[in-house]
N, C-alpha and C positions, 0 to 999 in steps of 0.2 A: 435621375431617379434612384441611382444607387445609394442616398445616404437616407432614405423614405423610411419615418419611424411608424407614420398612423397614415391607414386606407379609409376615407372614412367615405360612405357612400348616401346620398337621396335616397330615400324610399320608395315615393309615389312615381310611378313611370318607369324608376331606373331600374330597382328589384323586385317591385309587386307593379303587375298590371293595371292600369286604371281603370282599363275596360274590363274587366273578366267580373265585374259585378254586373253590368250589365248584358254580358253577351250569357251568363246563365238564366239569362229571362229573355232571351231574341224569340223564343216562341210564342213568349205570350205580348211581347212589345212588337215586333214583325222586323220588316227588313229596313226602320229607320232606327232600330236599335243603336247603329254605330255612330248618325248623328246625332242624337241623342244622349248616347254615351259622352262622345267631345266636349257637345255645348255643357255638359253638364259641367264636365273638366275646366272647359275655358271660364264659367263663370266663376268657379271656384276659387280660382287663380287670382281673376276679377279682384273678388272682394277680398282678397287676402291684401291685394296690393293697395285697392283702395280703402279698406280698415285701416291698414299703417300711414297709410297721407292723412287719412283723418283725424290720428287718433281716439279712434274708436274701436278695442279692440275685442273681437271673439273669440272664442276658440278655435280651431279647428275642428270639431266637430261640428260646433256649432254652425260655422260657415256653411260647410258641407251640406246640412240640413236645409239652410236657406238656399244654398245655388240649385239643389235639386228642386226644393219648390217651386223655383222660377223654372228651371229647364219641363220639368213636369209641366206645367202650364204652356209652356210653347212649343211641345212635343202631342199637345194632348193626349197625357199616358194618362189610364186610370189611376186615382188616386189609392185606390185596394191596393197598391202595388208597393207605395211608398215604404213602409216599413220593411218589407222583405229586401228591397234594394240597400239601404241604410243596413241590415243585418248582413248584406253580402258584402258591404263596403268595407266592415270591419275584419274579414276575413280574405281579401284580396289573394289573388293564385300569384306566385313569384313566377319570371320570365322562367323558362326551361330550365337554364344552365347555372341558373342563382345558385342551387344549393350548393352543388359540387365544386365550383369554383371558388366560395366562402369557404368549405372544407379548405382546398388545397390551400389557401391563403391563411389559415388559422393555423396550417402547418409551419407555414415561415415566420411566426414570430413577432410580425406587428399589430400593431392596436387596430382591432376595425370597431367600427364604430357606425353607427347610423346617425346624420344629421336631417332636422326631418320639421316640416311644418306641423306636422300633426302630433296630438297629445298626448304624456306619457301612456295613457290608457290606453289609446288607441295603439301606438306605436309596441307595446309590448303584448298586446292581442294580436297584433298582425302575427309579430315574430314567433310567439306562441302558436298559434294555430297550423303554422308550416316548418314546425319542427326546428326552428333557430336561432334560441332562446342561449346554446351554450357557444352560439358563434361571438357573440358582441362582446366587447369590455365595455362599450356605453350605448345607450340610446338616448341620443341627445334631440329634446324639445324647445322649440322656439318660444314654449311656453314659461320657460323659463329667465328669458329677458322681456317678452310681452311683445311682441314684434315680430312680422315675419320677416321669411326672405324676402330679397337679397339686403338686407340691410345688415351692415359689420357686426353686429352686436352680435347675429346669430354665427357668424363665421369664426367668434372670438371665444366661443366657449372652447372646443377642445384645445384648442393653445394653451387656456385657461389650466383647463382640470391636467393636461399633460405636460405641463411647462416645456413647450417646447418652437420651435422657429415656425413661420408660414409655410418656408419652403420645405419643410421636413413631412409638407402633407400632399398625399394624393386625394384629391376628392374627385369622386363621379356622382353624373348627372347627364339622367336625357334629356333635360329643360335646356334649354339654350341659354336663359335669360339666367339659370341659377349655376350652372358653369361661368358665366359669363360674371357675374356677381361674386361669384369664391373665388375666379382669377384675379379678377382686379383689386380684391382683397389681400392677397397674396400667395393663395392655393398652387397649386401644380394640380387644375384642372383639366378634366381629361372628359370630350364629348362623347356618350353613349348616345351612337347615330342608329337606333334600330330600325325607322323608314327612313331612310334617303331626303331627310331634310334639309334645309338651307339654315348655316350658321347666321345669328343675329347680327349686326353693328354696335356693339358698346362697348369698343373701344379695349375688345379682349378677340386672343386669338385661344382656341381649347391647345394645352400640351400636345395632345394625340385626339382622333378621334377611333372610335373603336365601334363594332358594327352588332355586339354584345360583349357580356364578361367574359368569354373566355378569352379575347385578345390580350385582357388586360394582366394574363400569366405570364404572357410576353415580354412584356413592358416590366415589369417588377420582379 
């Protein structure tokens, strides 16, 4: 890890909550809010992965829109609500310790960078709306080769824009399957295990596994 030129991290899961659009409506959703929340997550994932086998592809946003309409339907949430959820998605609460630990890391000198399924709209409103607009030297979208993850193409932009080697990158990720995806690519992947998960089989093992960002001032 000593010769690490670019940190470049997920967004969805790793430094913004997936759930925290949902759990500001658990009052008016009740106490299935959190499954709810998930399914909403896991369909999302879903069609991300199966747009790309298709080639069929949408946005990210777009997606989003559709896995909530399906999860809404099998939630049976009121449909008044949709829009306010979709409004709070755009604006996601980062995990506790995101900010301050972006700070220290902007003090050492390498390129951070966000790698990220979602589009550049969305991706510079998140960072905008929680104050962390002067952390990044990139916000990189998958929307920009038309594919999500894990597929190479999206793992080869900042090599790309940074000319620089695989191994010169640290990337995080609490997905298992997109750690798992940037290792085999040739990352120096590193698991963000914030519940007590079980690592995937594909054929990749995480660099470190770390319990949040601040372990990872440790390691670099």
């Amino acid at each position: 890890m000593k010769n690490i030129k670019a940190i470049i991290f997920d967004a969805y899961g790793t430094l913004f909550d997936v759930n925290s659009a949902t759990e500001k409506c658990k009052d008016k959703i009740g106490d299935k809010w959190e499954g709810f929340s998930n399914y909403w997550r896991s369909t999302q994932l879903e069609y991300t992965w199966l747009r790309s086998l298709m080639n069929r592809h949408k946005d990210f946003w777009q997606v989003t829109e559709d896995s909530l309409d399906k999860s809404m339907k099998a939630f049976n949430i009121n449909p008044s609500m949709r829009n306010e959820l979709l409004n709070l998605y755009k604006i996601l609460s980062p995990f506790k310790e995101v900010p301050e630990v972006l700070k220290a890391l902007k003090e050492k000198n390498y390129k951070l960078a966000i790698l990220s399924n979602g589009t550049p709209t969305l991706l510079n409103e998140l960072v905008k709306s929680n104050n962390l607009e002067k952390i990044f030297d990139d916000l990189f979208s998958i929307e920009q080769v038309g594919i999500y993850k894990p597929n190479s193409k999206v793992y080869d932009m900042p090599i790309k824009k940074y000319q620089i080697q695989k191994n010169d990158v640290v990337f995080l990720s609490a997905n298992t399957w997109d750690v798992s995806g940037a290792g085999n690519y040739g990352y120096n992947s590193i698991w963000v295990n914030r519940n007590k998960n079980i690592f995937d089989k594909l054929d990749y093992l995480p660099k470190n596994i770390i319990k949040d960002l601040n372990q990872l001032l440790e390691i670099v």
